[in-house]
C-alpha distance (Angstrom), angle and dihedral (degrees) to the residues before:
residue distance angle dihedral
X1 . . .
X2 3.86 . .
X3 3.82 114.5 .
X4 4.13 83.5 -108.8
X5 3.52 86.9 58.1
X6 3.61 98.1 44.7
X7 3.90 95.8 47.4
X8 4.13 83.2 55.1
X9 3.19 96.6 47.6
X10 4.22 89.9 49.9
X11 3.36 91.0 50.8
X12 3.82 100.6 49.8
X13 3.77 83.8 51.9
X14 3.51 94.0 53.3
X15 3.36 96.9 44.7
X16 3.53 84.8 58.0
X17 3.61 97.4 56.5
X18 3.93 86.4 43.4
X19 3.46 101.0 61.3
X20 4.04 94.3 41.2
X21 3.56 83.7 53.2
X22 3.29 96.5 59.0
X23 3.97 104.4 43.0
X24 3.43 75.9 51.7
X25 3.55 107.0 55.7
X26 4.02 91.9 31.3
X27 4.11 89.8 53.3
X28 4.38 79.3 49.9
X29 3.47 89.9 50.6
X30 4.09 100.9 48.7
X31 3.82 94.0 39.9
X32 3.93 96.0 40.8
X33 4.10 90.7 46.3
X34 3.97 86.9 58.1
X35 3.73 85.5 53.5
X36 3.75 114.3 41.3
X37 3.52 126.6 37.8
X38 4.33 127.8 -113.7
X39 3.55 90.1 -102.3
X40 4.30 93.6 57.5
X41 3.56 75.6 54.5
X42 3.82 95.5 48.5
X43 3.81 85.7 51.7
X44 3.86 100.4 55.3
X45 3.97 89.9 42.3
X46 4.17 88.2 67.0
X47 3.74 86.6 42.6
X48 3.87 95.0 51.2
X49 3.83 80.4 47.1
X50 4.02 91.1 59.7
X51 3.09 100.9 36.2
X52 4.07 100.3 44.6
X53 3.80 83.5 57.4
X54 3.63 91.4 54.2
X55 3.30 90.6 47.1
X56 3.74 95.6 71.1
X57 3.89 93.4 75.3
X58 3.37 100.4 49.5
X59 3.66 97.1 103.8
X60 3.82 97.3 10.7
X61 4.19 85.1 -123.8
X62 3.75 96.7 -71.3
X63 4.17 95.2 115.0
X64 3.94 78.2 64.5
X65 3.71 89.1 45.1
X66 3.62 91.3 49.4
X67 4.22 94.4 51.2
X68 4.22 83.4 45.5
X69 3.62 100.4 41.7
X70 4.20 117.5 78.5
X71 4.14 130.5 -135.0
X72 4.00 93.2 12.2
X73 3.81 118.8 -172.3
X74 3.05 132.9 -119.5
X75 3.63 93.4 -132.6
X76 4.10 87.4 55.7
X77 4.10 95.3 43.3
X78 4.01 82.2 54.5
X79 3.38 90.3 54.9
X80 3.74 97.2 47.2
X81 3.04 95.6 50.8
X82 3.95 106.3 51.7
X83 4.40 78.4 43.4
X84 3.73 86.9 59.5
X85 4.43 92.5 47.6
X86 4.00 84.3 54.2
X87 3.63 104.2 41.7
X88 3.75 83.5 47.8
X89 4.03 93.1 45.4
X90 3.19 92.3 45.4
X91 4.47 96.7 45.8
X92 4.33 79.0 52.7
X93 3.39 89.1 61.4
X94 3.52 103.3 41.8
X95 3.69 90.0 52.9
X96 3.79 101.8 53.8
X97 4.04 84.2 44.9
X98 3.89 88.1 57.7
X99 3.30 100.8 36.5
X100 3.66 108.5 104.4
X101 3.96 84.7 48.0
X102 3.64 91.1 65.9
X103 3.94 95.6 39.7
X104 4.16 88.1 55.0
X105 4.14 89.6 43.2
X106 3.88 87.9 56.5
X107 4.12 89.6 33.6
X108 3.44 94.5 -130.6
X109 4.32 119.1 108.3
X110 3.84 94.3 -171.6
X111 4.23 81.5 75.5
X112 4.29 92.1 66.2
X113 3.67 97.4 67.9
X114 3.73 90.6 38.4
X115 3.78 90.1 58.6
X116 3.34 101.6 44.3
X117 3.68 96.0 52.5
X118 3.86 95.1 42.5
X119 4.05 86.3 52.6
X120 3.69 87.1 73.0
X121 4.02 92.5 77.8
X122 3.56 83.5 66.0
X123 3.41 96.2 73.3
X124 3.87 95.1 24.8
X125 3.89 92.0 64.8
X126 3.94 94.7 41.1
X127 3.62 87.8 70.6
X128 4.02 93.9 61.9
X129 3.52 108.1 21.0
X130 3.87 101.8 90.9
X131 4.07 89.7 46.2
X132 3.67 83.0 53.3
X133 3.68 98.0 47.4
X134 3.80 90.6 43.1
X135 4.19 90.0 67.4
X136 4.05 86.6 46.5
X137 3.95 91.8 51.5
X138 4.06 86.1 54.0
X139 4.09 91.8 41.3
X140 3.76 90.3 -112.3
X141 3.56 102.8 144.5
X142 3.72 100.2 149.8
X143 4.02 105.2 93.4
X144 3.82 86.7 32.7
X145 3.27 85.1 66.5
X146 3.34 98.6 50.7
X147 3.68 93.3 44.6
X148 3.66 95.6 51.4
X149 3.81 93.1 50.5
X150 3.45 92.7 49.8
X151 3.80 95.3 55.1
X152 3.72 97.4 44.2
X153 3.95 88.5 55.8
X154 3.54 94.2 52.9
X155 3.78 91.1 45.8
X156 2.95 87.9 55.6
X157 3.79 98.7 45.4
X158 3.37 86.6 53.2
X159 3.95 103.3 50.1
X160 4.09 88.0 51.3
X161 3.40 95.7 46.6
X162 3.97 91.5 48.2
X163 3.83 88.2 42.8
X164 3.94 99.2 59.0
X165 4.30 86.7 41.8
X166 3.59 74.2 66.1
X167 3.46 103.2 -116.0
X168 3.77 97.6 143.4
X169 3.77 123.8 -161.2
X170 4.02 86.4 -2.1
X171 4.43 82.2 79.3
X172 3.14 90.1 69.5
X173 3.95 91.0 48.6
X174 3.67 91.9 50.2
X175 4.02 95.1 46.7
X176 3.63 85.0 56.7
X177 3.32 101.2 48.1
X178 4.15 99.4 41.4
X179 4.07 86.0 52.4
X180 3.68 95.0 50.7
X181 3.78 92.1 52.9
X182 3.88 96.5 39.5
X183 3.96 79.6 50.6
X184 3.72 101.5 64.9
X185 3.95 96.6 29.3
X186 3.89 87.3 54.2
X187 4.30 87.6 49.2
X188 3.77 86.9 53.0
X189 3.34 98.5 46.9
X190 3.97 103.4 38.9
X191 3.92 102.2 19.2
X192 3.87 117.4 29.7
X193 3.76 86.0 81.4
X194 3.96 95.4 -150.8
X195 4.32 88.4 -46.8
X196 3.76 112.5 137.5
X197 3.70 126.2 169.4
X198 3.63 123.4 -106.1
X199 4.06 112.9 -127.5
X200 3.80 88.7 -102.9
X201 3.63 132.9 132.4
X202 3.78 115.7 168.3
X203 3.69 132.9 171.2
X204 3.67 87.1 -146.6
X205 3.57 98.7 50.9
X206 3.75 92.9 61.6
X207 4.35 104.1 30.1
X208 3.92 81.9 92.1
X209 3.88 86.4 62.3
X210 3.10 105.5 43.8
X211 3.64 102.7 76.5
X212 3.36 97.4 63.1
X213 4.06 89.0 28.6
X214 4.19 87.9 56.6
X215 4.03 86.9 49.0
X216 3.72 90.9 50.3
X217 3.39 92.9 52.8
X218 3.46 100.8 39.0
X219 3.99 86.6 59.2
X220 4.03 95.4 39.5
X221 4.06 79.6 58.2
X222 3.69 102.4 53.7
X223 4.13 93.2 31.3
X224 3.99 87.3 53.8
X225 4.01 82.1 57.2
X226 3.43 98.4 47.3
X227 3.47 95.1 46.5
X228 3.82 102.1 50.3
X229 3.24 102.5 27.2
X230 3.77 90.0 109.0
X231 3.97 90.4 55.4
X232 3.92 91.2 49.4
X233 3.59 86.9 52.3
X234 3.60 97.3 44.4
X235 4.23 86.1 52.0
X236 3.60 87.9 58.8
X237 4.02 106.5 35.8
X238 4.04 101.2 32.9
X239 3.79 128.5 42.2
X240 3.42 123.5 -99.6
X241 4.17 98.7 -102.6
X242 3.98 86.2 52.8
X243 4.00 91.9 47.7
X244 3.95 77.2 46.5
X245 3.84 90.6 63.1
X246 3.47 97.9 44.2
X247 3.84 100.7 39.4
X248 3.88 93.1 53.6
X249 4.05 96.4 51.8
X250 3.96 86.1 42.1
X251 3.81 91.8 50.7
X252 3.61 89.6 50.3
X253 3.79 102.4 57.5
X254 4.41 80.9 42.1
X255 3.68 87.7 57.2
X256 3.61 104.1 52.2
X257 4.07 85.2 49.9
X258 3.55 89.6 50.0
X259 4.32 84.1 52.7
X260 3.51 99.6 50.4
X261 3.89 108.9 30.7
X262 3.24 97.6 49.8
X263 3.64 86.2 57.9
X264 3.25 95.2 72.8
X265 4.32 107.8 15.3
X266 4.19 92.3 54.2
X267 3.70 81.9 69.4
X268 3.87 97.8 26.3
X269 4.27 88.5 66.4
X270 3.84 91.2 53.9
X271 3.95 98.4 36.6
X272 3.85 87.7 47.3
X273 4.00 84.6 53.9
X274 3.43 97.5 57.4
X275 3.67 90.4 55.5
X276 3.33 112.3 27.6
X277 3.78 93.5 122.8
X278 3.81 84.6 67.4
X279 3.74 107.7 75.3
X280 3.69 93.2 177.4
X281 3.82 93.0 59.6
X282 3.88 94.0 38.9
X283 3.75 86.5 54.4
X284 3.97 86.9 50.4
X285 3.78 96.1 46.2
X286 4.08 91.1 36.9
X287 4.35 81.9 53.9
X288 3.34 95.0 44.5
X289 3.64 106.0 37.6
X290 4.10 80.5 50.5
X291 4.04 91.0 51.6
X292 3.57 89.5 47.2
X293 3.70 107.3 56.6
X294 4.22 89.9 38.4
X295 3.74 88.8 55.8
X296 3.73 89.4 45.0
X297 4.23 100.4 51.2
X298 4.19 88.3 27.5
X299 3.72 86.8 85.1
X300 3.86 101.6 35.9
X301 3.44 94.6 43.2
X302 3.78 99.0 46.7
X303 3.89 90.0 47.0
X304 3.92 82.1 51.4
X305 3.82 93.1 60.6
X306 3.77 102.1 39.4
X307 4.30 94.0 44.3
X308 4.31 99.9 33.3
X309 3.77 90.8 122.6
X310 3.47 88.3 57.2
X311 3.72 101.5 41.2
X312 3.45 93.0 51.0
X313 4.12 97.5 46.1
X314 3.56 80.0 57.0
X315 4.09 113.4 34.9
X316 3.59 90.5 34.7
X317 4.12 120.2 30.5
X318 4.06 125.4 -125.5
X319 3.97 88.5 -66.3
X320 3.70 91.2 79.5
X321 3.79 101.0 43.6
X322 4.18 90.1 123.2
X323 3.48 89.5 64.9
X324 3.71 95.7 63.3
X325 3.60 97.3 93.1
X326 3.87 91.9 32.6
X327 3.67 93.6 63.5
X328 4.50 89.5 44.2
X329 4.12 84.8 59.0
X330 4.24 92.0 39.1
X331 3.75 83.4 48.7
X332 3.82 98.0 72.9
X333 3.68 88.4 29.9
X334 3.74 87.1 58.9
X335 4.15 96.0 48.0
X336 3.95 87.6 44.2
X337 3.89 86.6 55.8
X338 3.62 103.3 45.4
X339 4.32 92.8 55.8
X340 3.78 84.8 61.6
X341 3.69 98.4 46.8
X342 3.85 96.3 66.2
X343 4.11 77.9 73.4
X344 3.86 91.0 82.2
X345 3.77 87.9 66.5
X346 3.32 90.7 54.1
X347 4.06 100.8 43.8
X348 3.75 89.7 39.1
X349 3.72 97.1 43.9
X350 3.76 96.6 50.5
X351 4.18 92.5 40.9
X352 3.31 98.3 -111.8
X353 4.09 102.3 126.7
X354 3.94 80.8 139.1
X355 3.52 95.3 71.1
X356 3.95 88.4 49.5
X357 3.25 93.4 48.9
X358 3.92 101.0 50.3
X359 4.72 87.2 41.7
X360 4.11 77.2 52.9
X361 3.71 98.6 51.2
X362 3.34 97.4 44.7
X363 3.97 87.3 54.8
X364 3.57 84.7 53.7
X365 3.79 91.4 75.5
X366 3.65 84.4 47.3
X367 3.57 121.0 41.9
X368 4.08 99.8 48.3
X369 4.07 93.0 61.7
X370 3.92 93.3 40.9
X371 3.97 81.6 50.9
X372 3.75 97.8 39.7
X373 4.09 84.4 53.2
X374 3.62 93.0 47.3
X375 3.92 84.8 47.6
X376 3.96 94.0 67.4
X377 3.42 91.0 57.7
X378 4.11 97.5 58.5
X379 3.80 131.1 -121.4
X380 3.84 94.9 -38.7
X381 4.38 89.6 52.6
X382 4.19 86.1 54.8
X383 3.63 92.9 58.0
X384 3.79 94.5 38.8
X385 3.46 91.3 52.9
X386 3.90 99.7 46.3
X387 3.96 90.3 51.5
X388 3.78 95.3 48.9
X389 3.71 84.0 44.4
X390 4.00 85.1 56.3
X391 3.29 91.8 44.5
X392 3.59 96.1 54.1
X393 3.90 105.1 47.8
X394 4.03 95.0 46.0
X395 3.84 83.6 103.0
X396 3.68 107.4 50.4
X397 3.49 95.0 36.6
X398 3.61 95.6 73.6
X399 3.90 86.5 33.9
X400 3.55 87.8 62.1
X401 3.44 108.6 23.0
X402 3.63 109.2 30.5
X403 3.74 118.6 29.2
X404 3.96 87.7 54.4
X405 3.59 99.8 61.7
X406 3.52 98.4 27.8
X407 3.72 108.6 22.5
X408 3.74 91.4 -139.5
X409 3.57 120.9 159.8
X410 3.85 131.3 -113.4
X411 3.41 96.3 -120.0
X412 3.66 99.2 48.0
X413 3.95 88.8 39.3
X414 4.02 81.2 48.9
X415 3.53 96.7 45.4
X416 3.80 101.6 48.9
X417 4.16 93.5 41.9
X418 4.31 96.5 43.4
X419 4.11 104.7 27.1
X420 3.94 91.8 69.2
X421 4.04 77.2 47.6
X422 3.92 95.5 57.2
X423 3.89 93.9 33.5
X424 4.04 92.2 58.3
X425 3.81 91.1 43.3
X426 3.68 90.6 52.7
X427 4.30 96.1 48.7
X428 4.06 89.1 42.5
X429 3.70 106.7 49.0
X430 3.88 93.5 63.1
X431 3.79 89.6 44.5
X432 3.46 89.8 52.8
X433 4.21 96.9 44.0
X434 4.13 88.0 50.9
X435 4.06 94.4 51.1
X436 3.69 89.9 46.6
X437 3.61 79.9 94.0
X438 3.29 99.8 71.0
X439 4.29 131.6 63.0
X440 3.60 101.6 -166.8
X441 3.99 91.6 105.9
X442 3.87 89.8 -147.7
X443 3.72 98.5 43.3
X444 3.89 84.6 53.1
X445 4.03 91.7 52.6
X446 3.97 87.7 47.5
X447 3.82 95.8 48.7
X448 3.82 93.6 45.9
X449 4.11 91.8 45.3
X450 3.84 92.4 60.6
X451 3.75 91.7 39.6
X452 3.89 97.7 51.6
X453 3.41 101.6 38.1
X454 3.41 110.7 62.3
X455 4.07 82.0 37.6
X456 4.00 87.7 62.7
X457 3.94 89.4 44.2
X458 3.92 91.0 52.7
X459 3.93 94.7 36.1
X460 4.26 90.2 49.6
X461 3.75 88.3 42.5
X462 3.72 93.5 60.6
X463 4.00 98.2 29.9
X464 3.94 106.0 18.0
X465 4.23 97.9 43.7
X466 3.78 85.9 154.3
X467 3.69 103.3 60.3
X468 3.99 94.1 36.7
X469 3.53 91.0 52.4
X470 3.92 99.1 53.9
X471 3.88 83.6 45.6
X472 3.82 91.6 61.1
X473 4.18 85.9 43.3
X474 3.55 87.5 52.8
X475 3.62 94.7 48.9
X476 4.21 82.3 59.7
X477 3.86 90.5 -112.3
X478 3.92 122.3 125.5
X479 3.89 118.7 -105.6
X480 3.61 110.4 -123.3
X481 4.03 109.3 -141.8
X482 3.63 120.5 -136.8
């Protein structure tokens, strides 16, 4: 296969495991948010918090390393991998040892058994994550696919069944857990390919690593910050059932990001790798792997923000009415977010995690006041303040970011993140005007769906060739030039 061929062939795969992913986790979502209550919700927010932070050293970067880094042996992939088992060991530990320190800093105890038996993923994941990686590196998406799917549905099995036994915010413990362990049993089973590590762990196996590894980290720390600050301040200024009702809505608009980008920047990173001598064609893929994910979440995310009342009334039940005009602001938030995301692609994929990590500490000094700010104000001032915040660094993030590693333009950086924007808003405002007329909130979703869509296919035909093109090539079917 041609490296065209193979980067189509990775992204129908992943768009695969996307979009079973996300039926997943949305049918999780509806039937678990009939069961538990916002504040079980609140709860598992400040432990995602933790435990994402934790998270960061599991592998000290080098599984990134590894996917950047060319002719790899196997004497160094041993290594890594029995490096990533004891960082991970060794994080579980540390978090059930802490545990009641975080519980009495958020002044809630119900958070130290919660911690200490979500820590256990740690460990669980460690054990399959470089055999996963190791298909990504090579563009083999197909039985990571699979795999993935697989463990998500009986995570989710898992969490339903544990939440009508009546075991409360512990279902969403157990769904956790049983995916991470059906994860990496799956990857050895379908995915190693015959690969098992040598007993080897060896300073000097991994010191060529570490470098970019340390810089990885160093970034995951201080992005982790910036990017929840605004739930660790909501943990310790609002109660649990009104972090609840913000988390959930905020969550939402993460999770349709994390179904589409990944899409198309889990094989973006490696692709970029490959040819990151070439700055032409990593300014081509960087463009287009930009163009694609905005013209992907444009629509979604738009039709988020005009219909919330109705997606929540029916995702969520009556309990989470409040966060009807939560999720409308997060919605543009959320599409704002996801054109700068494709970046990491182009950071990671050209080695550069140092520049990340020095555009992420500067945020650092920036992002926790403009949170803490927001934070007086309630739920509603946290997602004002992180879509002004969006708003405001569109600019110098591709200043920064961007046009040094790529040398792409504003305009065409402009053009591929905000046309998909404009095109969407143009299709979904007369859907939404003609099923005004009707109350029935799911008859009003189902009018406006078959009303927009083919709107946005017509409107991104005529103004967004690119994108509608490399949908039809995805779809295996032969673009017809013009």
């Amino acid at each position: 296969m041609t490296l065209k061929q193979k980067t189509f062939s990775a992204v129908r795969w992943t768009a695969v495991a996307a979009v079973a992913r996300a039926v997943l986790q949305v049918g999780q979502m509806a039937v678990l948010a009939r069961l538990l209550s916002p504040k079980d919700y609140g709860l598992m927010a400040v432990v995602g918090v933790v435990l994402s932070f934790a998270a960061v050293f599991a592998d000290l970067g080098v599984n990134n390393a590894y996917v950047q880094r060319q002719g790899v042996t196997q004497e160094q992939r041993s290594s890594l991998f029995w490096l990533n088992v004891s960082m991970s060991t060794g994080l579980t530990l540390l978090v059930v040892a802490v545990s009641p320190l975080f519980a009495r800093f958020f002044g809630d105890e119900h958070l130290t058994p919660l911690l200490m038996l979500s820590a256990s993923t740690f460990v669980l994941s460690a054990l399959g994550q470089q055999v996963r990686m190791a298909a990504e590196k090579e563009l083999d998406f197909r039985p990571v696919v699979f795999l993935e799917i697989a463990a998500a549905a009986l995570g989710f099995g898992s969490a339903v069944v544990a939440a009508i036994a009546g075991w409360g915010v512990y279902s969403l413990v157990v769904g956790g857990i049983v995916s991470a362990t059906a994860g990496t049993v799956l990857a050895w089973m379908f995915v190693a390919r015959g690969w098992r590590p040598m007993w080897r762990l060896r300073i000097g196996d991994v010191r060529p690593f570490l470098g970019f590894g340390g810089a990885s980290v160093a970034n995951d720390i201080v992005n982790q910050i910036n990017m929840t600050i605004d739930l660790l301040l909501g943990g310790r200024l609002m109660t649990a059932a009104q972090l609840g009702l913000y988390s959930v809505p905020r969550n939402l608009t993460l999770q349709l990001q994390f179904m589409v980008n990944p899409i198309i920047t889990r094989v973006g990173f490696p692709l970029i790798a490959q040819v990151q001598s070439d700055v032409a064609r990593v300014r081509s893929i960087y463009l287009k792997t930009l163009n694609m994910t905005a013209s992907t979440n444009a629509p979604l995310y738009i039709g988020i923000a005009f219909f919330s009342p109705e997606i929540v009334a029916l995702l969520l039940g009556p309990k989470w009415t409040e966060s009807a005009a939560l999720l409308r602001i997060l919605a543009v938030w959320g599409f704002l977010r996801s054109t700068g995301n494709p970046v990491g692609s182009l950071l990671f994929g050209m080695g550069r995690a140092d520049i990340a990590l020095k555009w992420n500490a500067t945020l650092l000094f920036v992002v926790p006041p403009v949170m803490w700010v927001g934070s007086l104000y309630g739920p509603d001032g946290l997602a004002w303040a992180l879509l002004a915040f969006s708003i405001v660094m569109f600019i110098p993030g591709w200043y920064l970011l961007v046009r040094p590693l790529c040398h792409a333009g504003l305009y065409e950086y402009s053009l591929a993140a905000l046309r998909p924007f404009l095109l969407a808003l143009l299709s979904i405002t007369p859907a939404y005007l003609l099923s005004a007329q009707f109350d029935v909130p799911i008859v009003r979703l189902t009018g406006a769906v078959l009303i927009s869509v083919p709107l946005y296919l017509i409107s991104s035909y005529l103004g967004n060739r690119d994108w509608f093109s490399a949908m039809i090539e995805l779809m295996g079917r032969k673009v017809v030039s013009t």
